[in-house]
N, C-alpha and C positions, 0 to 999 in steps of 0.2 A: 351106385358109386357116388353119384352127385350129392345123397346126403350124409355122406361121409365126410365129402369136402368140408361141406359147411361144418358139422361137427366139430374138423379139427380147426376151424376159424375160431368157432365160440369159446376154444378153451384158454383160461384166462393163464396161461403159463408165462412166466418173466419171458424165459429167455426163448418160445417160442416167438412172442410179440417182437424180439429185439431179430427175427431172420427174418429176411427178403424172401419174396415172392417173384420169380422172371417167367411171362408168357412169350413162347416163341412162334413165329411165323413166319410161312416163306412163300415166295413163287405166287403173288399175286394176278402176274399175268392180263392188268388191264389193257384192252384191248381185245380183238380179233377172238384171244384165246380164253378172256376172261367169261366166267362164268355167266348162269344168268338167272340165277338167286338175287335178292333181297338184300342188298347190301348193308342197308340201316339193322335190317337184323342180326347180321354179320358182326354191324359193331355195337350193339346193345350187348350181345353175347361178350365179346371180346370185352368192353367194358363192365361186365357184371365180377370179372374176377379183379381179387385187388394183387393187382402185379406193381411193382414197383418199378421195374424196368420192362419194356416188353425189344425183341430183340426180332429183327425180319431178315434173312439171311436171302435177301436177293429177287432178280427175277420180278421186280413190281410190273412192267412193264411187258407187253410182246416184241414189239419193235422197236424199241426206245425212240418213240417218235414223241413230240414235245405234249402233243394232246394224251398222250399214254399217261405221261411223266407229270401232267398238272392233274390228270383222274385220280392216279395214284396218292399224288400228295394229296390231295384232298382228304382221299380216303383217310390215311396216317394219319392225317390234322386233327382227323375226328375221332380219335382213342386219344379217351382221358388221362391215361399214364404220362405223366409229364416227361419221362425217360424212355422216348422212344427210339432207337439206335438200329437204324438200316445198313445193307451193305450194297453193291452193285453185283448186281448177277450177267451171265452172257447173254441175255435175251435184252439188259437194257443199256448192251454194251455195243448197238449197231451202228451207230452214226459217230463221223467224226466229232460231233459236238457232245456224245453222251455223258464224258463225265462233266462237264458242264452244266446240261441237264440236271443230271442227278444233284448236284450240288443246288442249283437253285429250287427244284420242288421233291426233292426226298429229306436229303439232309444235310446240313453243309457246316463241315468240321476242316480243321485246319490239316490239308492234306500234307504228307510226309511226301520229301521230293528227293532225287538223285541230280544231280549234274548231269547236263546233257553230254556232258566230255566223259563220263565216266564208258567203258564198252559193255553193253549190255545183249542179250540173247532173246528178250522179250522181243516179239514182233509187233511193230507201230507203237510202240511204249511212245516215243517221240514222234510227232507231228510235224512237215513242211511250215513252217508259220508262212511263209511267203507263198505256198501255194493254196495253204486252208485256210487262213485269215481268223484261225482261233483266238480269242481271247489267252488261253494256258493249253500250249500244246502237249506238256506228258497230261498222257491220260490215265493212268495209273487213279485208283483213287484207296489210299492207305491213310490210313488213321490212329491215333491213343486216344481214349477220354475215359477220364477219370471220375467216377459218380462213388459219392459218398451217400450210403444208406443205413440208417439205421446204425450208426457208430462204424459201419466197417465199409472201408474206401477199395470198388470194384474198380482194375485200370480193362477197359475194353479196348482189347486190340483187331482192327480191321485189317485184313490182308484181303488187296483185288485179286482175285486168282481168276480173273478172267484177261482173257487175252483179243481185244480189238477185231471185231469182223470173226469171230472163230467161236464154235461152239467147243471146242475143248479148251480145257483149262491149261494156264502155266502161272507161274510163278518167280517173280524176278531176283534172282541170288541178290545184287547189288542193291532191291528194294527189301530186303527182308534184312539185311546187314543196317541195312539206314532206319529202319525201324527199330531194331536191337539196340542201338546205341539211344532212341529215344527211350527206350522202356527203361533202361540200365539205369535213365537220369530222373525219373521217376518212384515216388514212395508212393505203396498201395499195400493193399491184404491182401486181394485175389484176383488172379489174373485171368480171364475169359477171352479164348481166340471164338472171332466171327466171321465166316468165308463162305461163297457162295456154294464153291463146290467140295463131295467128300474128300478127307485126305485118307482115307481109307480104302474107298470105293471101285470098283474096276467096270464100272456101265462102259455105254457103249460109246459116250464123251465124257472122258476122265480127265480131271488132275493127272496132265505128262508126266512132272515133275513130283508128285507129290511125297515122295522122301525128302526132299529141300522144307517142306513145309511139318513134315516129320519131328527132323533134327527141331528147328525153330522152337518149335513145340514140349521137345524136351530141354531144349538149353533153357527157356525160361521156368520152366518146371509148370505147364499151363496145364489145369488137370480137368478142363470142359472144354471142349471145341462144339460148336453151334454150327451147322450148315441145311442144305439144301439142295437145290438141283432136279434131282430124279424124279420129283412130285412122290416118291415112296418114304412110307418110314421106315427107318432103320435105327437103332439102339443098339449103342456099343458099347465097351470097356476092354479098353487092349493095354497089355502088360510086355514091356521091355525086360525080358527075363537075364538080360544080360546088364543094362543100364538100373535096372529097378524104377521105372521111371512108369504111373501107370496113368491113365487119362480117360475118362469119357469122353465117346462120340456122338452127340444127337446130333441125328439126320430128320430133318422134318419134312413131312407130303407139301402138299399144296392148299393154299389157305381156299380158294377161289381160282379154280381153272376148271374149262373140258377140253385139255388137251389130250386127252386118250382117254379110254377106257378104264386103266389100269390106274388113275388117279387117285391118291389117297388125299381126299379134302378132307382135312383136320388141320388141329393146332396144336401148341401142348402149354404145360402150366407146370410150371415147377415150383412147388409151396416147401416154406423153409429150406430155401434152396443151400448147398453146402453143409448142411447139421446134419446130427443124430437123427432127425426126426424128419428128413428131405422125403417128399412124395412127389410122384410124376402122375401127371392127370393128361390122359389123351381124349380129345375131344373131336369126335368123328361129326363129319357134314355129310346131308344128305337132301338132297331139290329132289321132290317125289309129286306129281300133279302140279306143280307149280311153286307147292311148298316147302319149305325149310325146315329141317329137324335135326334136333343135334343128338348125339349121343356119346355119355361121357362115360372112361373108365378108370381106374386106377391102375397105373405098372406096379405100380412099386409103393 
């Protein structure tokens, strides 16, 4: 399958050369949990495909402890893709300080906020400031960014669907309404939701909420959601037979973990992403005697 890839690189087609390339990756896990492969080979791989955006849906870290959080960014520093766009997972959601963290060595975009006066259901969404002494006590870390590639303007929308100190996900109504009215005030072509955890999914630490992040999803009309979590793959395409309203779901494994047995270390590559001529490249990891080998295939 890998000389396939290349193949359809070489072909000199206009309006193939005018589509985007997005590699996605998640659940890095430095730390404790992190692997114990080759990481320079790691990102020679990563960097040999030409992505345009590469997208990490979470989970860099084990404990979100601050040595996690500068491995990690590290790591991220060193993929060449100038559009690299993280989210915060519940693994580097443990410390009062962690979106803080995350902001100074993951990624740090200008976070969407609610008013602390607003009533809200998320738990510890708000922080004591007089007892934690934080810099920015909602911890919440929600986002827009708008990258323009190749003539056509991507808005990536971040939703934290983790909830502070908790391995299950929620989702904040009053944070998804403040995010909607940024999107509304916003011009783009396509819209991509990026959350740690499925909103499909029913593991055994789910999205409580995840019809809240459902609706979302179809009021903006978002027809790619990106996530992670489970360390499994999963590929979807679900149909609103009543709304017409239809979406992809990739679910990505684990970039670099041995948290279980049942891990799938890989990553994925989406060539000509959005067009007639969109291919999904899943690229399986494997540490065998000490060594590293990858193995790539084509879905689609």
């Amino acid at each position: 399958m890998a000389a396939k890839r290349e193949a359809v690189k070489m072909v000199a087609d206009p309006e193939l050369e005018s589509c985007m390339n997005i590699l996605h990756i998640s659940d890095l896990h430095f730390g404790p949990r992190h692997w114990e492969g080759d990481d320079q080979l790691l990102l020679e791989k990563i960097n040999s495909y030409a992505a345009d955006i590469v997208i990490n849906t979470g989970d860099s870290t084990t404990d979100g402890l601050e040595d996690e959080y500068a491995e990690a960014g590290r790591f991220l520093n060193a993929i060449t893709c100038k559009n690299v766009i993280s989210t915060i997972g519940n693994h580097d959601k443990r410390s009062m300080r962690s979106h803080e963290l995350f902001r100074k060595y993951i990624y740090n975009s200008d976070t969407i906020c609610i008013p602390e006066t607003v009533k809200t259901t998320k738990k510890h969404l708000f922080l004591n400031r007089e007892i934690t002494k934080v810099n920015e006590n909602f911890t919440d870390v929600n986002f827009i960014k708008s990258i323009s590639v190749k003539g056509q303007t991507l808005l990536i929308i971040n939703i934290d669907s983790n909830e502070l100190y908790s391995d299950d996900g929620y989702v904040e109504k009053e944070v998804l309404s403040a995010v909607s009215m940024k999107i509304e005030q916003t011009e783009y072509d396509l819209p991509l939701l990026m959350t740690h955890y499925s909103i499909l999914g029913t593991d055994e630490c789910p999205l409580k909420n995840s019809a809240c992040l459902i609706d979302f999803v179809q009021r903006h009309n978002i027809k790619y959601v990106f996530c992670g979590h489970t360390h499994e793959l999963e590929l979807m395409r679900t149909t609103d037979l009543y709304h017409g309203h239809s979406f992809h779901h990739f679910m990505c494994g684990t970039l670099a973990s041995c948290n279980h047995a049942n891990d799938d270390n890989m990553f994925l590559y989406y060539e000509n992403f959005d067009s007639d001529e969109m291919h999904l490249y899943l690229t399986r990891i494997f540490l065998e005697r000490g060594k590293v080998h990858f193995k790539e295939e084509m879905v689609f």
